[in-house]
PDBQT receptor file of N, H, CA, C and O in Angstrom, charges set to zero:
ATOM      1  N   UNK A   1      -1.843   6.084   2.133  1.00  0.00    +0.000 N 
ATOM      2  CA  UNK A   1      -2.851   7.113   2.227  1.00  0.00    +0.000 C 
ATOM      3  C   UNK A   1      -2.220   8.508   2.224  1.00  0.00    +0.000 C 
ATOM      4  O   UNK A   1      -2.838   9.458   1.742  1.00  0.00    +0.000 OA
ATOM      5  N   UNK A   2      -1.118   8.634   2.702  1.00  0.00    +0.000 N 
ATOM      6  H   UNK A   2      -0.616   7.862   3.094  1.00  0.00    +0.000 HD
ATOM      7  CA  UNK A   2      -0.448   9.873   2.800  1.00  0.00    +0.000 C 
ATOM      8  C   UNK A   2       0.336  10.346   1.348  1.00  0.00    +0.000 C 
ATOM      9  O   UNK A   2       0.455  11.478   0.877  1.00  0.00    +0.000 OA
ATOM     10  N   UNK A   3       0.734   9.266   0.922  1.00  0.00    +0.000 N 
ATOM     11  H   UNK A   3       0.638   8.347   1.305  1.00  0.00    +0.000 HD
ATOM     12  CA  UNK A   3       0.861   9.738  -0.444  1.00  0.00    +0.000 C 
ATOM     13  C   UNK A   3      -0.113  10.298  -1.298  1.00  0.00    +0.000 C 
ATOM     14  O   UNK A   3       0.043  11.177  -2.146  1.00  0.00    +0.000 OA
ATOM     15  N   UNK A   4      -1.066   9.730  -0.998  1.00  0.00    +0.000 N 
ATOM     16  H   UNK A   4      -1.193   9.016  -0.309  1.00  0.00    +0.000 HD
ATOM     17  CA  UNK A   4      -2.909  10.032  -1.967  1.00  0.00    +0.000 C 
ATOM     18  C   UNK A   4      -2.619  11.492  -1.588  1.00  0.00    +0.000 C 
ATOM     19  O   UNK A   4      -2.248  12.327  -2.414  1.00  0.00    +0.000 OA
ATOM     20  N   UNK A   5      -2.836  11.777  -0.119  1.00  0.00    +0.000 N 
ATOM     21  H   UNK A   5      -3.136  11.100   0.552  1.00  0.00    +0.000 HD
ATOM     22  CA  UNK A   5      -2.550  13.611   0.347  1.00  0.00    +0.000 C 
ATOM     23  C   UNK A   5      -1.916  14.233   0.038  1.00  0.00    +0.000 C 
ATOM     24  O   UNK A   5      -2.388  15.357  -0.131  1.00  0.00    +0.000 OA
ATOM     25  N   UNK A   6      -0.361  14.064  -0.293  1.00  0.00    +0.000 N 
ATOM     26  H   UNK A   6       0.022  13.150  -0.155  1.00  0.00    +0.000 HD
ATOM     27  CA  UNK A   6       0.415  14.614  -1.060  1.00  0.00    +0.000 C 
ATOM     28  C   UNK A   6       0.214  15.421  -2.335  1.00  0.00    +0.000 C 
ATOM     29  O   UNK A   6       0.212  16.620  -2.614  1.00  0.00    +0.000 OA
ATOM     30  N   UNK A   7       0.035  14.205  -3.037  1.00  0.00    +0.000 N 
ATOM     31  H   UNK A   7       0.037  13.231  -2.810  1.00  0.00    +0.000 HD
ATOM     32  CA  UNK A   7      -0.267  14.026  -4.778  1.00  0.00    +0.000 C 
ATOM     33  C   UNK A   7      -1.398  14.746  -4.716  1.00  0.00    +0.000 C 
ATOM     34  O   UNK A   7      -1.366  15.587  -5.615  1.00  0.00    +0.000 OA
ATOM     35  N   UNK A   8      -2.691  14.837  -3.884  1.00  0.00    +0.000 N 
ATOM     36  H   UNK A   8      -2.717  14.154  -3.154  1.00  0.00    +0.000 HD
ATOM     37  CA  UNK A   8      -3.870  15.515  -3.760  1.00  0.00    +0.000 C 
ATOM     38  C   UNK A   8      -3.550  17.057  -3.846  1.00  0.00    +0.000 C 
ATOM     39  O   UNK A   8      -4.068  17.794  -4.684  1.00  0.00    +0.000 OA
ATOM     40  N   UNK A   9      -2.947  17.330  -3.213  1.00  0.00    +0.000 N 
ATOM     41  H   UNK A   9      -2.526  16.731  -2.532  1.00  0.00    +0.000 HD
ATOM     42  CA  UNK A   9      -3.156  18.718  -2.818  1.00  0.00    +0.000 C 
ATOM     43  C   UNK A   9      -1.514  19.260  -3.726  1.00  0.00    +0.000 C 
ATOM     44  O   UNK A   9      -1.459  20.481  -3.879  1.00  0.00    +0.000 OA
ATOM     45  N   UNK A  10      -0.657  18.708  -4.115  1.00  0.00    +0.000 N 
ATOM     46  H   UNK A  10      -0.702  17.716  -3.991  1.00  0.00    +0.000 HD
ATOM     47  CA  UNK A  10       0.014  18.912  -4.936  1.00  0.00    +0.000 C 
ATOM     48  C   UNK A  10      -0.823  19.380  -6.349  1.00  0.00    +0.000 C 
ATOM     49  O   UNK A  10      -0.582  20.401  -6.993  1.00  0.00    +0.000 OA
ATOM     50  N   UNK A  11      -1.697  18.532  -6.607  1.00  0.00    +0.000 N 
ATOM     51  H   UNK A  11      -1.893  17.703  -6.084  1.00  0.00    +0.000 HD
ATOM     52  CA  UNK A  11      -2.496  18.514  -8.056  1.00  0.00    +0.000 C 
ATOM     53  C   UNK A  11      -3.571  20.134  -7.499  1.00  0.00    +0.000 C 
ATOM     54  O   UNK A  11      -3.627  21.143  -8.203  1.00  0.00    +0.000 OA
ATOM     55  N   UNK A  12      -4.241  20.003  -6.250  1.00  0.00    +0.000 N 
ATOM     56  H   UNK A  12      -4.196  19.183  -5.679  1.00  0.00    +0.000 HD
ATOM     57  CA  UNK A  12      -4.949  21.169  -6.094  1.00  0.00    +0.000 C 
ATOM     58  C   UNK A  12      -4.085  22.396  -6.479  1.00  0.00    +0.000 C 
ATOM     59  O   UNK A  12      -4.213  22.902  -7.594  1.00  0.00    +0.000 OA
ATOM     60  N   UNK A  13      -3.334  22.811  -5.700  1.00  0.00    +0.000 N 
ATOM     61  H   UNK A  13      -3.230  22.400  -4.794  1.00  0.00    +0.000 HD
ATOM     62  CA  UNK A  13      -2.289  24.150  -5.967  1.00  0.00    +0.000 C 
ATOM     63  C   UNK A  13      -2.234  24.207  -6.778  1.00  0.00    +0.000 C 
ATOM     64  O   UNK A  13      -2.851  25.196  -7.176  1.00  0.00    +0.000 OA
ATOM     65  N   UNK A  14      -1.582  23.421  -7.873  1.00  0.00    +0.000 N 
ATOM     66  H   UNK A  14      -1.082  22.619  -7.550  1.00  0.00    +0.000 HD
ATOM     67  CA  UNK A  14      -1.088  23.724  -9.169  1.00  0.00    +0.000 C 
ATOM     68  C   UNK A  14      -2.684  24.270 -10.151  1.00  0.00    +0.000 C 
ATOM     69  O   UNK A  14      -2.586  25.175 -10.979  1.00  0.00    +0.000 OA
ATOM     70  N   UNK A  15      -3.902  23.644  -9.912  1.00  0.00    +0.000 N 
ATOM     71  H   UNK A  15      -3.982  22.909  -9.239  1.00  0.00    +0.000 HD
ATOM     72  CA  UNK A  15      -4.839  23.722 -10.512  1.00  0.00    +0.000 C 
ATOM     73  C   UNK A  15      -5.444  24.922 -10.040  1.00  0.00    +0.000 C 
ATOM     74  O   UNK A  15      -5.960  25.685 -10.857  1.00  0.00    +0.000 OA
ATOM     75  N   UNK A  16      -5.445  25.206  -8.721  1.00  0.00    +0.000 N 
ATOM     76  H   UNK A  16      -5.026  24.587  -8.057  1.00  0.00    +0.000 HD
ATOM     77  CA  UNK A  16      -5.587  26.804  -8.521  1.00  0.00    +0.000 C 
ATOM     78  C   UNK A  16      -4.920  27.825  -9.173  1.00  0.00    +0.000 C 
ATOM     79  O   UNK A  16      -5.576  28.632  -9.831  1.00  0.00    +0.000 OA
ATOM     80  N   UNK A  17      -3.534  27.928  -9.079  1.00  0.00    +0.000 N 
ATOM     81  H   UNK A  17      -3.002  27.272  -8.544  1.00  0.00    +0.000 HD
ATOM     82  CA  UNK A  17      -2.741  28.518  -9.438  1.00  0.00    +0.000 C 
ATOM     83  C   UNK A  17      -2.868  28.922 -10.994  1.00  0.00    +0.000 C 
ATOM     84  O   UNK A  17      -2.776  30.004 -11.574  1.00  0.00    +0.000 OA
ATOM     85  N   UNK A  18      -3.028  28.081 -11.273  1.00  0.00    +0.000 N 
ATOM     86  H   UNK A  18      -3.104  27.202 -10.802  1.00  0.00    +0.000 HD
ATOM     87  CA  UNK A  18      -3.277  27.991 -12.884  1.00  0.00    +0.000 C 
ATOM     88  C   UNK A  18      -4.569  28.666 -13.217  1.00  0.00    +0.000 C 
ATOM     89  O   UNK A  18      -4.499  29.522 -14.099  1.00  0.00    +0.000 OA
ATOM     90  N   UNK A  19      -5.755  28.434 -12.662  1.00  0.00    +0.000 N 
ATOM     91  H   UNK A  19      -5.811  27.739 -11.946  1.00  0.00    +0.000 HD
ATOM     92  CA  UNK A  19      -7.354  29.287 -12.728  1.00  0.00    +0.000 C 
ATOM     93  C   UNK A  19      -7.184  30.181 -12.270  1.00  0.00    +0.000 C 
ATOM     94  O   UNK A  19      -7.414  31.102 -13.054  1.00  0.00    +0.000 OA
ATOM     95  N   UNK A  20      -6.749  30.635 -10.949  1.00  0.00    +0.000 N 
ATOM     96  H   UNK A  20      -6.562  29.887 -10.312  1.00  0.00    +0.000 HD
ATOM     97  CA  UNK A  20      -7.137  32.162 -10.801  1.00  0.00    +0.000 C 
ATOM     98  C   UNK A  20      -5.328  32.978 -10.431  1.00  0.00    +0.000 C 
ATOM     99  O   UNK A  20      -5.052  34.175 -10.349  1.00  0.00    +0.000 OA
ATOM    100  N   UNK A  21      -4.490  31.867 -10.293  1.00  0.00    +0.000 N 
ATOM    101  H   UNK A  21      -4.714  30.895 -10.359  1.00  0.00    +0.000 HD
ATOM    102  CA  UNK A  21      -3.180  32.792 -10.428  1.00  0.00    +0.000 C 
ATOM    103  C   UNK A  21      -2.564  32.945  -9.097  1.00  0.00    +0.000 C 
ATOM    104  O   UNK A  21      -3.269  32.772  -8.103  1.00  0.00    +0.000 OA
ATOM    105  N   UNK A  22      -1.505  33.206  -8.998  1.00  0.00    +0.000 N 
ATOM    106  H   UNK A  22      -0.933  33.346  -9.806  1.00  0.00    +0.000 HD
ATOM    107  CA  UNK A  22      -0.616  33.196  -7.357  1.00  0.00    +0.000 C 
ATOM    108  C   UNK A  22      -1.079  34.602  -6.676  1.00  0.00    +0.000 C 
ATOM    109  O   UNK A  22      -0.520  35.688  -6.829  1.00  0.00    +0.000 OA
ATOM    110  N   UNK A  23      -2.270  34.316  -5.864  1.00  0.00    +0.000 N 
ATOM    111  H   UNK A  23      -2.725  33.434  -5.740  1.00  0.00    +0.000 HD
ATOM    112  CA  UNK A  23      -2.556  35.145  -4.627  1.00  0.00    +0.000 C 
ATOM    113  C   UNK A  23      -2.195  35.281  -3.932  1.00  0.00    +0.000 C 
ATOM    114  O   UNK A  23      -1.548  36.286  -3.639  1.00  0.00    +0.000 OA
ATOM    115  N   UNK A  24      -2.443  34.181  -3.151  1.00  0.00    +0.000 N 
ATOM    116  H   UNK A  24      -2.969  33.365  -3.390  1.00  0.00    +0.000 HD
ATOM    117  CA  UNK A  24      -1.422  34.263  -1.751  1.00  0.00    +0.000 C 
ATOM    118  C   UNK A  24      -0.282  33.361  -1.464  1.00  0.00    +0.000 C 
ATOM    119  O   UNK A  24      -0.087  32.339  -2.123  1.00  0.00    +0.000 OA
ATOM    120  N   UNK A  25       0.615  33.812  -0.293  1.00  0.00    +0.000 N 
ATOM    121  H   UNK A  25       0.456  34.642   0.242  1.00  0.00    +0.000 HD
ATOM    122  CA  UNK A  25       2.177  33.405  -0.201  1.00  0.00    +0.000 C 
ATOM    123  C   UNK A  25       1.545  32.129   0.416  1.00  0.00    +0.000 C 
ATOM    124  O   UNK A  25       2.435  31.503   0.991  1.00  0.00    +0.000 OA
ATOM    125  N   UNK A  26       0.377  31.526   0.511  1.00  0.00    +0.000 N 
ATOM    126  H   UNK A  26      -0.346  32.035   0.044  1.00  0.00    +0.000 HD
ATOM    127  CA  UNK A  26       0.012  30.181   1.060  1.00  0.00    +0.000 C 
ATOM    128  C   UNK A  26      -0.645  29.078  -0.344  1.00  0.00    +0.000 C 
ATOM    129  O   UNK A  26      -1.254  28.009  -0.387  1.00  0.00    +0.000 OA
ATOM    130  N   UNK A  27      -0.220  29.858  -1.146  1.00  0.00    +0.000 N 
ATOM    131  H   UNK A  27       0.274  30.726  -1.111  1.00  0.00    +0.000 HD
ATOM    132  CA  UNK A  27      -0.435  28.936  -1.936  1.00  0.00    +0.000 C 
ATOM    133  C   UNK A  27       1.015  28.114  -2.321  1.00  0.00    +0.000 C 
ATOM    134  O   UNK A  27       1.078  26.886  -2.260  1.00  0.00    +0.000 OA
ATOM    135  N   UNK A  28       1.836  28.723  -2.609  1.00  0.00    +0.000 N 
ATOM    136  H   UNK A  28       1.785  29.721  -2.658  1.00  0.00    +0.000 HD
ATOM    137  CA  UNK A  28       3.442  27.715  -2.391  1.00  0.00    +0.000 C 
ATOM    138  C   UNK A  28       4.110  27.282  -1.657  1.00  0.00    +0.000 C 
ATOM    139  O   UNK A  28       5.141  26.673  -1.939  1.00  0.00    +0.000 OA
ATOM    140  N   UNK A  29       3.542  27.562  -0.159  1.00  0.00    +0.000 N 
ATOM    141  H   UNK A  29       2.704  28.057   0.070  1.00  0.00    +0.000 HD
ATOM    142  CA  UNK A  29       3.321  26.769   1.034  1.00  0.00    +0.000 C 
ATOM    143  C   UNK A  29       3.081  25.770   0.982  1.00  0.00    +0.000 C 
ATOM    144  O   UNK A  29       3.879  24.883   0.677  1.00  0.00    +0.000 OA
ATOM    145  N   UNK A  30       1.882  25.609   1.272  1.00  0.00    +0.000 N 
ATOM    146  H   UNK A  30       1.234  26.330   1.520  1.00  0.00    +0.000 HD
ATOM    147  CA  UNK A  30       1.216  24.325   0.759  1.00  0.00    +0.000 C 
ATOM    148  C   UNK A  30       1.727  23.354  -0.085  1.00  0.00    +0.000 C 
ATOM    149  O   UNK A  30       2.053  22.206   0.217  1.00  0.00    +0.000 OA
ATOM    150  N   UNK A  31       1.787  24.043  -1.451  1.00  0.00    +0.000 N 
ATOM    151  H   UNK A  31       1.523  24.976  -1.696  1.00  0.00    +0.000 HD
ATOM    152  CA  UNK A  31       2.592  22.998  -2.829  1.00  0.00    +0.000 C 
ATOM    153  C   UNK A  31       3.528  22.570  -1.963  1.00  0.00    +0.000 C 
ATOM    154  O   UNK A  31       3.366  21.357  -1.825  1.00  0.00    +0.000 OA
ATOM    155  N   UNK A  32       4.694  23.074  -1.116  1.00  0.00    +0.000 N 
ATOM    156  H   UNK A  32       4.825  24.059  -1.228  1.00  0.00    +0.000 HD
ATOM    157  CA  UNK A  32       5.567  22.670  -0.749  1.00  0.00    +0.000 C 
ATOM    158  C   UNK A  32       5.757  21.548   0.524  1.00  0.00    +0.000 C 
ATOM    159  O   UNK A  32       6.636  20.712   0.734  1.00  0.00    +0.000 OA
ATOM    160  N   UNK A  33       4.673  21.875   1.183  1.00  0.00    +0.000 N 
ATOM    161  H   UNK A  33       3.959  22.554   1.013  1.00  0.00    +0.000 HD
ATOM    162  CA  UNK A  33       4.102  20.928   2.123  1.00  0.00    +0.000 C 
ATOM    163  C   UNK A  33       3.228  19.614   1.537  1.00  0.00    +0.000 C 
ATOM    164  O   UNK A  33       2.939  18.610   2.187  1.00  0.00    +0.000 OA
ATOM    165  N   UNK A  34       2.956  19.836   0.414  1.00  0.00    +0.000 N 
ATOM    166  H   UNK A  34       3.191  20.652  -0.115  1.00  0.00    +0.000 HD
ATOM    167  CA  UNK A  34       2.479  18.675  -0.545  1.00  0.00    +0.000 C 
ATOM    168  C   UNK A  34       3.849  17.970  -0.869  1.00  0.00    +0.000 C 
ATOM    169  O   UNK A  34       4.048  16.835  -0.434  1.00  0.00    +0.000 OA
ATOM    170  N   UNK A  35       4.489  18.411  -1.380  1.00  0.00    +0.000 N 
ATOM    171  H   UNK A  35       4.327  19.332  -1.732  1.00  0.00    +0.000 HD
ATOM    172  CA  UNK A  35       5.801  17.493  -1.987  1.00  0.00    +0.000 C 
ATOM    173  C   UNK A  35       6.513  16.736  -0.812  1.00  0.00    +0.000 C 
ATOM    174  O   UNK A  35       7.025  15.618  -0.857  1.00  0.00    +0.000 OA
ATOM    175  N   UNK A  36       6.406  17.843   0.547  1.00  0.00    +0.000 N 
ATOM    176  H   UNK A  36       5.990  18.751   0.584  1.00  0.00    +0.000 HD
ATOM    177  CA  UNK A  36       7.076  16.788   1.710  1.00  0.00    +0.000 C 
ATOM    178  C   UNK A  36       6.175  16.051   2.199  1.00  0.00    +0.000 C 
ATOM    179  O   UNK A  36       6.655  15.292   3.041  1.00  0.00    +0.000 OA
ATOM    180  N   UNK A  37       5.073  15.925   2.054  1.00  0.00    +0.000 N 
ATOM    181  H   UNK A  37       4.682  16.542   1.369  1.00  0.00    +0.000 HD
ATOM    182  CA  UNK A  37       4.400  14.591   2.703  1.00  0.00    +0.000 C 
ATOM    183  C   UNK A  37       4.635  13.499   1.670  1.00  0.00    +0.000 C 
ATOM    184  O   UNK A  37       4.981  12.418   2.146  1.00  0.00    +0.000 OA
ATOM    185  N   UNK A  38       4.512  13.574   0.340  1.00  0.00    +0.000 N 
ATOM    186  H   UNK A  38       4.230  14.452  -0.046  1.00  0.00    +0.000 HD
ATOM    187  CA  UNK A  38       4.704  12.729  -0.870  1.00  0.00    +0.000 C 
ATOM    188  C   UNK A  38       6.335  12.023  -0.625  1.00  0.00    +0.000 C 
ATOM    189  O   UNK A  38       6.572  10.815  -0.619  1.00  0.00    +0.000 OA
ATOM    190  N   UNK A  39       7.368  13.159  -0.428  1.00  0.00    +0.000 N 
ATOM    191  H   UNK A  39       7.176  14.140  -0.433  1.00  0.00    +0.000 HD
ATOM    192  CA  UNK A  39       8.745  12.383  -0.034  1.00  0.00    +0.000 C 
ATOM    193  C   UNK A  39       8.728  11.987   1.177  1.00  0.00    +0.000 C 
ATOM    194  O   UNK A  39       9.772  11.349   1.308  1.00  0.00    +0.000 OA
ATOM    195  N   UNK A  40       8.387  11.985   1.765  1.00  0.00    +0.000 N 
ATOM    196  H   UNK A  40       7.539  12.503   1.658  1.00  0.00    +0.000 HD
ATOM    197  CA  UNK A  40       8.375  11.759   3.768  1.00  0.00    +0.000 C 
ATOM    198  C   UNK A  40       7.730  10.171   3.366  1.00  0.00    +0.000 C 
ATOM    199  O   UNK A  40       8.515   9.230   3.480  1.00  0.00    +0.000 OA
ATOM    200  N   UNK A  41       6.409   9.905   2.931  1.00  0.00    +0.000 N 
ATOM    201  H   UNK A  41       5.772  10.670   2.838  1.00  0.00    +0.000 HD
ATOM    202  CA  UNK A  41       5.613   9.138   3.080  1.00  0.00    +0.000 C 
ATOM    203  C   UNK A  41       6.433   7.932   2.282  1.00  0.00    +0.000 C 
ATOM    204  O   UNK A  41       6.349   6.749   2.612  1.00  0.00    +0.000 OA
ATOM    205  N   UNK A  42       7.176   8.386   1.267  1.00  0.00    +0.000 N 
ATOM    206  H   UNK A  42       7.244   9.347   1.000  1.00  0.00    +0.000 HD
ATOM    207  CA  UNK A  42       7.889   7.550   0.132  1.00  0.00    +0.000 C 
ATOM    208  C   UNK A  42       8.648   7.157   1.135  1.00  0.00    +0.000 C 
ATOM    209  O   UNK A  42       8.072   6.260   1.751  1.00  0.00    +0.000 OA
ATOM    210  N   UNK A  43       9.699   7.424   1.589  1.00  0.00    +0.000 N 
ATOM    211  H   UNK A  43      10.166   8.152   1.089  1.00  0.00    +0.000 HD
ATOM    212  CA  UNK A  43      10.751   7.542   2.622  1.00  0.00    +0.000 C 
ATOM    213  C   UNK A  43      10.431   6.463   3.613  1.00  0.00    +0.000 C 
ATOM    214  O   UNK A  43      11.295   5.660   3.965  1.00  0.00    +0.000 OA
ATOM    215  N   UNK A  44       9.212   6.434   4.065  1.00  0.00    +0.000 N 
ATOM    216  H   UNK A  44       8.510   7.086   3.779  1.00  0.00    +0.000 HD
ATOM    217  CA  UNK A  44       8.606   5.924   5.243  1.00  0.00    +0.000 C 
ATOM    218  C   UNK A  44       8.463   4.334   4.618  1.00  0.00    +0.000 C 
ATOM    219  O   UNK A  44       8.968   3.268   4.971  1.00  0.00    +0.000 OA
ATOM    220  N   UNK A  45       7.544   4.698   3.540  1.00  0.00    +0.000 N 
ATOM    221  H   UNK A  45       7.134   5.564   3.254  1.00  0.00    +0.000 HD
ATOM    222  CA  UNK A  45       6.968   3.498   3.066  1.00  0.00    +0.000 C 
ATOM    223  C   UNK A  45       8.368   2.244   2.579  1.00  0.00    +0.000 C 
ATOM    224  O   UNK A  45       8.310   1.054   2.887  1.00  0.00    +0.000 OA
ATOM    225  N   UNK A  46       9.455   2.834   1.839  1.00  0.00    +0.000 N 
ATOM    226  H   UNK A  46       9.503   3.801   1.588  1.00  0.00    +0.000 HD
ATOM    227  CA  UNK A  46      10.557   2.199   1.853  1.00  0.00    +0.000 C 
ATOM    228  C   UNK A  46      11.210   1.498   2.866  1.00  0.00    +0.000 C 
ATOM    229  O   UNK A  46      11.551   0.318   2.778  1.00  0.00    +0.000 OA
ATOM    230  N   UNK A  47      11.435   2.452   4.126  1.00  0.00    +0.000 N 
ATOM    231  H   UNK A  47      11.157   3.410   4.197  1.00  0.00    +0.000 HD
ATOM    232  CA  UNK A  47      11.753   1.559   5.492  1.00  0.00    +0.000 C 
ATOM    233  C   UNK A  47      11.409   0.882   6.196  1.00  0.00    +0.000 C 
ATOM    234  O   UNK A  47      11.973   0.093   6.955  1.00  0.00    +0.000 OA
ATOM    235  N   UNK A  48       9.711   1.315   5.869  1.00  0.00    +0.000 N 
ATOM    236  H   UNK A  48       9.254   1.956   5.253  1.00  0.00    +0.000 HD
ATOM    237  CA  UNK A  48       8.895  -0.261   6.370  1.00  0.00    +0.000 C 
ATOM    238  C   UNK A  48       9.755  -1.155   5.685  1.00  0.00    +0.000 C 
ATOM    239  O   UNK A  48      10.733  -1.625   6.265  1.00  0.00    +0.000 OA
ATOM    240  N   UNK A  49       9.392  -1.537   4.079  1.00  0.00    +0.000 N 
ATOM    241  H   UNK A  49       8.597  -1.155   3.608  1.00  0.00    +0.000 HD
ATOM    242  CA  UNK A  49       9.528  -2.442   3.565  1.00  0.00    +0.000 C 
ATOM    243  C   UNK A  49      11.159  -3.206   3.484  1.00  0.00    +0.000 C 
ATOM    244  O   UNK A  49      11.422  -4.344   3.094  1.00  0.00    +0.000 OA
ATOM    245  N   UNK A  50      11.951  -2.314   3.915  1.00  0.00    +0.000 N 
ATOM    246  H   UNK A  50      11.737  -1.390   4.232  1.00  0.00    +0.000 HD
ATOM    247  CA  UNK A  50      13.485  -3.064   4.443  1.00  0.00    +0.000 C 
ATOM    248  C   UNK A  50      13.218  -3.496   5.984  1.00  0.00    +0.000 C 
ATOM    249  O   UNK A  50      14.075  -4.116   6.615  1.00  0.00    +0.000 OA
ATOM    250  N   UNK A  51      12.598  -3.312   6.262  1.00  0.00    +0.000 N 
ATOM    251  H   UNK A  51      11.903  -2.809   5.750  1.00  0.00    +0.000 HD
ATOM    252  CA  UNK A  51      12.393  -3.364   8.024  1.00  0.00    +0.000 C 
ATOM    253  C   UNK A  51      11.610  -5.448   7.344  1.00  0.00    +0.000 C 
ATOM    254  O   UNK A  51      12.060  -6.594   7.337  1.00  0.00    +0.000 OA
ATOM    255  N   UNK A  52      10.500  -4.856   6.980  1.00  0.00    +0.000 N 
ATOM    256  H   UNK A  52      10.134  -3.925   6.985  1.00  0.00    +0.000 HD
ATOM    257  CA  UNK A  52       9.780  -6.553   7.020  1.00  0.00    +0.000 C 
ATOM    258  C   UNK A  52      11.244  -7.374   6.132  1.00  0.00    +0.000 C 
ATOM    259  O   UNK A  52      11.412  -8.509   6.579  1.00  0.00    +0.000 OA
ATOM    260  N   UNK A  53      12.026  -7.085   5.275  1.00  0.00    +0.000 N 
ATOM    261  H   UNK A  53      11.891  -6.163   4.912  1.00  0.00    +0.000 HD
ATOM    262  CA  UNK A  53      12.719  -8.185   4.441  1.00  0.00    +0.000 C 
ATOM    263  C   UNK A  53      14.094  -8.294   5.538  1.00  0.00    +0.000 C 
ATOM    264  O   UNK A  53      14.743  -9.339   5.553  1.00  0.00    +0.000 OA
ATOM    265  N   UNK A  54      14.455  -7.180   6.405  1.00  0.00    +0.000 N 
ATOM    266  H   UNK A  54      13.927  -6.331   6.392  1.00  0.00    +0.000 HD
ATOM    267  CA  UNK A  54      15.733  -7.673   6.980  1.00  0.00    +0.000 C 
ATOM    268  C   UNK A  54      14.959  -8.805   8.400  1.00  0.00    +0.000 C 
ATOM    269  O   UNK A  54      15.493  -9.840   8.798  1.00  0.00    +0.000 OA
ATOM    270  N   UNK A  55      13.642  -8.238   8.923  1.00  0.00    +0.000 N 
ATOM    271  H   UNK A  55      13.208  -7.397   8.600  1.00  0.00    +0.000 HD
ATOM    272  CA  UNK A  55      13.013  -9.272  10.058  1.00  0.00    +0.000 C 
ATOM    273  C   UNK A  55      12.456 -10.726   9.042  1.00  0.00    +0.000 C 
ATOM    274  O   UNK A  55      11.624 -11.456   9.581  1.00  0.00    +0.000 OA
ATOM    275  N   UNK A  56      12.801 -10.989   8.010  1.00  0.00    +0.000 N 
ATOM    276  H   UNK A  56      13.477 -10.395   7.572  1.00  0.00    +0.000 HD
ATOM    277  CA  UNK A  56      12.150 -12.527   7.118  1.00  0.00    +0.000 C 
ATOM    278  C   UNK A  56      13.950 -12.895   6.707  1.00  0.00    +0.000 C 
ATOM    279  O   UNK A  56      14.117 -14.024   6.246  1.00  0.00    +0.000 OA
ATOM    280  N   UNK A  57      14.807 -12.306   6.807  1.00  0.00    +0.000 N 
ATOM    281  H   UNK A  57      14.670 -11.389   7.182  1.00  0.00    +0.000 HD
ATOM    282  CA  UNK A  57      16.371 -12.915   6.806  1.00  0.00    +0.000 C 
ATOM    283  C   UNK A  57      16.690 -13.842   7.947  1.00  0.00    +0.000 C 
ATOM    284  O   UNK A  57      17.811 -14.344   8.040  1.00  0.00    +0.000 OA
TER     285      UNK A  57
């Protein structure tokens, strides 16, 4: 789900940005806070999944 948020609001910024143009210093904020929930969540979601295959060894 946190990836969906990421990728969400990653795709928003850029689509703002693009219609009406870089206003405010919170608009590449954001983008940037989009990309770390997208890597964080990736990150996360990976260590689950070594976590369940080293507890089934």
């Amino acid at each position: 789900m946190t990836m969906i948020a990421g990728t969400a609001m990653i795709i928003w910024i850029f689509v703002q940005v693009a219609l009406i143009g870089l206003i405010s210093w919170m608009q590449p904020v954001f983008f940037i806070i989009g990309g770390l929930e997208l890597i964080l969540s990736y990150r996360l979601r990976l260590e689950k999944k070594n976590q369940i295959r080293s507890f089934n060894d």
